[in-house]
Every structure is written in structure tokens, then in C-alpha cells.
C-alpha positions in Angstrom: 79.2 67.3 15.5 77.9 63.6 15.9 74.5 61.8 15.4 73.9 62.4 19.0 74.7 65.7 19.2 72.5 66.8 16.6 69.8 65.1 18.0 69.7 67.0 21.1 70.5 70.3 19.0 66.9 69.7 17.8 65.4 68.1 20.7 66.3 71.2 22.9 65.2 73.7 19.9 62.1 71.9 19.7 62.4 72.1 15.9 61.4 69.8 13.2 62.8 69.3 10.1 61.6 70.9 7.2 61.1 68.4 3.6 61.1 70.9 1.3 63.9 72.4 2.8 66.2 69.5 1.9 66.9 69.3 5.6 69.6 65.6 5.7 72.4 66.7 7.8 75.4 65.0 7.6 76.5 63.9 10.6 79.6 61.2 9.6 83.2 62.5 10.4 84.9 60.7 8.0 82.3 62.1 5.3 83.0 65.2 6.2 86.6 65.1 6.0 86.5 64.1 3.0 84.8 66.8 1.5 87.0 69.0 3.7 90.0 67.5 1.9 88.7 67.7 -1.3 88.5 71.6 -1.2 92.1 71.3 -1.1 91.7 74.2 1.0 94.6 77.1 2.3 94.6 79.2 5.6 93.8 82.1 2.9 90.8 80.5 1.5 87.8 82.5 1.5 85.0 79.7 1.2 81.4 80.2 0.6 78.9 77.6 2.7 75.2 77.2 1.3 73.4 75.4 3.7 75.4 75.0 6.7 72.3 73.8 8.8 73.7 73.3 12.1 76.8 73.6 11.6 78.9 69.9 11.0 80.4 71.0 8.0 80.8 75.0 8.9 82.9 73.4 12.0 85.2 72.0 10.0 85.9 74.4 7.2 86.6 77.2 10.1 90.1 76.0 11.1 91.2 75.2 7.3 90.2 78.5 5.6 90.3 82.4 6.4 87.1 83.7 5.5 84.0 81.6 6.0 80.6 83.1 4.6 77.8 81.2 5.3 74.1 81.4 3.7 71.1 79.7 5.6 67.5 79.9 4.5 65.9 78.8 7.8 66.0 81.2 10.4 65.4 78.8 13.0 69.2 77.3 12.0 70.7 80.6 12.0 70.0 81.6 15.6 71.3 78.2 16.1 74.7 78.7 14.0 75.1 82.3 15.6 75.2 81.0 19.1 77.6 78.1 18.4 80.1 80.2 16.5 79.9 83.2 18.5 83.1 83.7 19.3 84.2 83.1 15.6 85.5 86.2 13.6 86.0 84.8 10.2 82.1 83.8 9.7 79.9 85.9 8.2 76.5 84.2 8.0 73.4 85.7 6.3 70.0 84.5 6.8 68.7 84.0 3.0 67.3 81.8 0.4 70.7 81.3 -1.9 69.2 80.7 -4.6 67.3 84.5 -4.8 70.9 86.1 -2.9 73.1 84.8 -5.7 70.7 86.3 -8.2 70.0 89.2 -6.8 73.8 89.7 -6.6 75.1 88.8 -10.0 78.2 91.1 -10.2 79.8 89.6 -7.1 83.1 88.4 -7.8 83.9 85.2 -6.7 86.7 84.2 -8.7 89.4 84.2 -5.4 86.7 81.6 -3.7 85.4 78.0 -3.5 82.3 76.9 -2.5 82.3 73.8 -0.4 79.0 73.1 0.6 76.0 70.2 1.3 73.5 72.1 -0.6 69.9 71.2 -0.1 69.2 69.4 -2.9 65.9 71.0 -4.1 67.6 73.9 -5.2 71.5 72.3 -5.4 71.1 72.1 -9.8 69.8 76.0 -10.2 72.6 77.1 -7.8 75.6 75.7 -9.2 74.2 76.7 -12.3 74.2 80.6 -11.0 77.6 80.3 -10.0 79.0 78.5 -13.1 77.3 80.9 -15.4 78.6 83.6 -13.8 81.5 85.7 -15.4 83.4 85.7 -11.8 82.9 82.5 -10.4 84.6 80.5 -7.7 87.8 78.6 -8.8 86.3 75.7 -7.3 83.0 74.2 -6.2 83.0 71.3 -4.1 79.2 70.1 -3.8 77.1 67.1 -2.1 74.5 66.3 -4.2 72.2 63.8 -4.9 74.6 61.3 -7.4 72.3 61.1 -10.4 73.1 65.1 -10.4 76.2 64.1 -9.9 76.4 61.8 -12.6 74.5 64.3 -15.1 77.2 66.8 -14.4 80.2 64.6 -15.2 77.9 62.7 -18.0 79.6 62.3 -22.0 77.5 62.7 -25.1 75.4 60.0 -26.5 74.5 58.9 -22.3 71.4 59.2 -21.2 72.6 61.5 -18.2 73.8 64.2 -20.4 71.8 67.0 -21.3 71.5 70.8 -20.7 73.0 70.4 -16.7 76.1 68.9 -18.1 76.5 71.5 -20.7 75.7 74.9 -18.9 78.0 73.4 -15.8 81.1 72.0 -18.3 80.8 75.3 -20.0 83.1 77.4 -17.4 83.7 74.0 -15.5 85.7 71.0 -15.4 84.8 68.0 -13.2 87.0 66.3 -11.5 86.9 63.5 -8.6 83.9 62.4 -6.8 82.9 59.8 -4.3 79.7 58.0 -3.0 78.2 59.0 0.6 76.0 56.1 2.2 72.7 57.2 3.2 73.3 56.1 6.5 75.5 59.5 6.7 72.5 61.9 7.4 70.0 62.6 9.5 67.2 61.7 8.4 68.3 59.8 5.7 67.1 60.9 2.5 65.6 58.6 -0.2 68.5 58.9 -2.8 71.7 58.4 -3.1 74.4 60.8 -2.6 77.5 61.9 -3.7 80.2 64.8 -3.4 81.5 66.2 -6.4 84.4 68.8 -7.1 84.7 71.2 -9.9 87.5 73.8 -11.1 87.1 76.5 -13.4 88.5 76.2 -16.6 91.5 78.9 -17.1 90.9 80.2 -20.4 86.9 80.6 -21.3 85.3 79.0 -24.1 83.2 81.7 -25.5 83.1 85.8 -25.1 80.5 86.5 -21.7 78.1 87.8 -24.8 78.2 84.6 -26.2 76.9 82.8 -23.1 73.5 83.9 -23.3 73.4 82.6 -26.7 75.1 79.4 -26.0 72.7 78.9 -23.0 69.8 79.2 -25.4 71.0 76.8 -27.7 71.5 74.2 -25.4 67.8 74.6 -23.7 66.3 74.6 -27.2 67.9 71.6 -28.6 67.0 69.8 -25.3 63.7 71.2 -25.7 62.9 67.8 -27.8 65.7 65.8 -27.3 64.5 63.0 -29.1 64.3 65.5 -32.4 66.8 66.7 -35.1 68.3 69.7 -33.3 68.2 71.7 -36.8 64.4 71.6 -37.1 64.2 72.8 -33.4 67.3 75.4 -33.7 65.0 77.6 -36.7 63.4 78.9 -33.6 66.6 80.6 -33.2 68.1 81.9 -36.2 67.1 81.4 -39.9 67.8 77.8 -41.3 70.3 79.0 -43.9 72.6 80.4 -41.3 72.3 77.1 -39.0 72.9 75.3 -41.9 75.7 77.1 -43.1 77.2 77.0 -39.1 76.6 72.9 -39.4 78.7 72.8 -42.2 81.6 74.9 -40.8 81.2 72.7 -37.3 81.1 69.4 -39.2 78.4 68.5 -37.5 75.1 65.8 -39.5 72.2 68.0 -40.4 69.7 65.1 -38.6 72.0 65.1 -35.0 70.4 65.2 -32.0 71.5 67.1 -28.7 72.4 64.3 -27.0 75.1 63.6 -29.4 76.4 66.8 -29.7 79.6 67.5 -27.8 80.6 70.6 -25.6 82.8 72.1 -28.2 80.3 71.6 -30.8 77.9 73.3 -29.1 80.5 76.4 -28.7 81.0 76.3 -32.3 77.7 76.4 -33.1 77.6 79.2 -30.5 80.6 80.9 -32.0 79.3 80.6 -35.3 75.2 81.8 -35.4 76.9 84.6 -32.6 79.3 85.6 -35.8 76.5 85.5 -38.3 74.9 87.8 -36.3 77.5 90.2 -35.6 77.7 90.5 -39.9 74.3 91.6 -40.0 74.6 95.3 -42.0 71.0 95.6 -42.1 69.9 96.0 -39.0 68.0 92.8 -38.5 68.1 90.3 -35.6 67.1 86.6 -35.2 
């Protein structure tokens, strides 16, 4: 699907694109092969799609996969995408806001998929945080996003990038390669920059699926501030001898802040207020 061809798509629908709806297709072949080929995809792929809008990308992924289930929030698209793929028997497409559909469906296992995807980037952040969070999720995300979410994702401490996206995606998540797509790629062109990012799911977990809730909490709370000691904001989450105590044992400086802190020191700190807890004979919480 071309420039061209998704002009008259619109043109004969009569339909205007929707802002808020993060409505930039990408129209560029070469873009889109690209993304294609870095799903690394198999003919027994099953591949979720979020945002398949009219259809350039869904095109593509249907002759290198074997299940294609696609979610589009505009119903206006969706008539579209079920009249051009008709004839298509491994799409399933489902007319939903993502966003709510993946949280309304935590327990869905999606460990045997990958999502490859130009997500609408007003909700692309809170939606690969969903599925990285999840206890079953894909083995692989491949995601267009705007690049400065790009580049918080694959950010390193001490960078002003990183903070609590890098953290709650690198949790379950590696990053791995990424490259640049021009503006010129979509229609209409959006007013950031772009780039398409692919992650694979670490194979051995960092903390117990208990532990994440904590971890998650921790991270939000020492971003909370970030310019502040993370100890002083951390009380709010369990008495100061026990952080203090967990500092020691993690090596970490009593006045660090978040943004130096590490991944691994984060599940240590995780690992070790979710131990302290766990010793409580008393009864109490914190």
C-alpha cells in the first residue's frame, strides 16, 4: 500500500484523520520491510498488530506469519480492514481501544507471540508497559515509536533519558537493534521523530511475579523526585531502618539518586525490602 493508495482509501471513505488518535500511517515499503524483517518472523508466528489502520503493515505481516490478530480502535478503519482482507483466514481483528483490551485481559498468555506493530503513539508507552509487565508476555515486541521513547527505553543510568520507562520495560525486557524512520514515511507526517525498536524477553526473570508490584513501586517512587536522595523518598515505602539496612547489603550510597541507580540495583533493593517483609512474625506490613 503506497502514498497514493492510501489517499484514495480516505478520499473514497470520506474520512479524516483523527489527532488524538495518533493517525501517521506509514506508507514507505522499504520502512516497512524493515520492520517486517526485524520480527525475524516464521510461517508459525502468531503476531499481535495494534493499530493496523488501513492496513500497510497488516499486508505485509500476513504472508510471513500464521496467525495474525489485529486490534483497531477506530471503527471507521475496521470496516475498512475487514473488506480488504476478506478473504483472509488467519486475521482475527477486533474493534477495541488496546490499551483497555490488554487490561481487561491480563491472564492472556502471550509468551508463544510477538507483537510487531506502529502503535499510535499517544498510548504506544502504557502499552508496551502492559505487555512487559505481564507474567506471559510476547517473546518479542517490535514497536514504531516516537525515538525519544525509543531512546528512553534503551537509555543507561546517569542519562537523562532513563527513568521509570527504561526500568519497568528492561525489567522482563532486553533491547536490542533499532533504526531511524524519516518523517517523510507517513501520512501525514507527524511532528517528531520516529523510530522502530525491537525487544526480546529475557529467558530467566529477574524477580518472583510477587515481587514485580513491589519493584514497580519502587521505581515510580524514587522517580517521584528525581532530583532527591531516593532514601528520604523510599520511607514512604518501608521503614528507614530496613531501606537502610537493604542499601548496605546492595552497596548502594545512602544520598543516590534514581537516575543513578542501575537495573539490578533496583532488583536488589526489590529482593531485599520484599525479603524483610516476608520475615515479619508480627503481623505488620509497610
Amino acid at each position: 500500500m503506497n502514498l497514493s493508495e492510501i489517499k484514495q482509501l480516505l478520499a473514497e471513505g470520506n474520512l479524516k484523520l483523527t489527532k488524538s488518535l495518533g493517525q501517521n500511517f506509514l506508507h514507505d515499503g522499504n520502512q516497512l520491510d524493515r520492520i517486517v524483517e526485524l520480527g525475524k518472523l516464521t510461517a508459525s508466528d502468531c503476531v499481535l498488530e495494534i493499530g493496523p489502520g488501513l492496513g500497510p503493515l497488516t499486508e505485509r505481516l500476513l504472508p510471513n506469519c500464521g496467525q495474525l490478530l489485529a486490534i483497531e480502535k477506530d471503527g471507521r478503519l475496521v470496516e475498512i480492514l475487514e473488506n480488504r482482507f476478506s478473504s483472509e483466514a488467519t486475521l482475527s481483528l477486533i474493534h477495541a481501544d488496546a490499551l483497555k483490551w490488554l487490561s481487561q485481559n491480563p491472564d492472556r498468555d502471550w509468551r508463544s507471540w510477538k507483537l510487531v506493530a506502529n502503535l499510535p503513539y499517544s498510548v504506544a508507552s502504557p502499552i508496551l508497559v502492559e505487555l512487559a509487565l505481564s507474567a506471559q508476555g510476547p517473546e518479542a515486541m517490535v514497536a514504531t515509536l516516537q525515538l525519544e521513547v525509543v531512546q528512553r527505553i534503551r537509555a543507561r543510568p546517569k542519562s537523562k533519558e532513563y527513568g521509570v520507562l527504561t526500568l519497568l520495560i528492561q525489567l522482563h525486557y532486553q533491547p536490542g537493534p533499532y533504526f531511524k524512520v524519516p518523517a517523510s514515511c507517513f501520512y501525514p507526517q507527524p511532528d517528531v521523530a520516529s523510530g522502530c525498536l525491537r525487544l526480546v524477553r529475557r529467558q530467566a526473570g529477574l524477580l518472583r511475579q510477587e515481587e514485580v508490584a513491589l519493584f514497580v513501586r519502587l521505581v515510580k517512587v524514587g522517580f517521584g523526585q528525581r532530583r532527591k536522595v531516593m532514601l528520604k523518598l523510599l520511607k514512604s515505602v518501608c521503614p528507614l531502618e530496613v531501606l537502610e539496612a537493604v542499601y548496605a547489603r546492595a552497596g548502594l550510597d545512602s544520598r543516590v539518586r534514581a537516575e543513578a541507580v542501575s537495573l539490578e540495583e533496583f532488583v536488589e533493593l526489590t529482593r531485599g525490602i520484599a525479603a524483610a517483609k516476608r520475615r515479619m512474625v508480627d503481623g505488620r506490613d509497610f
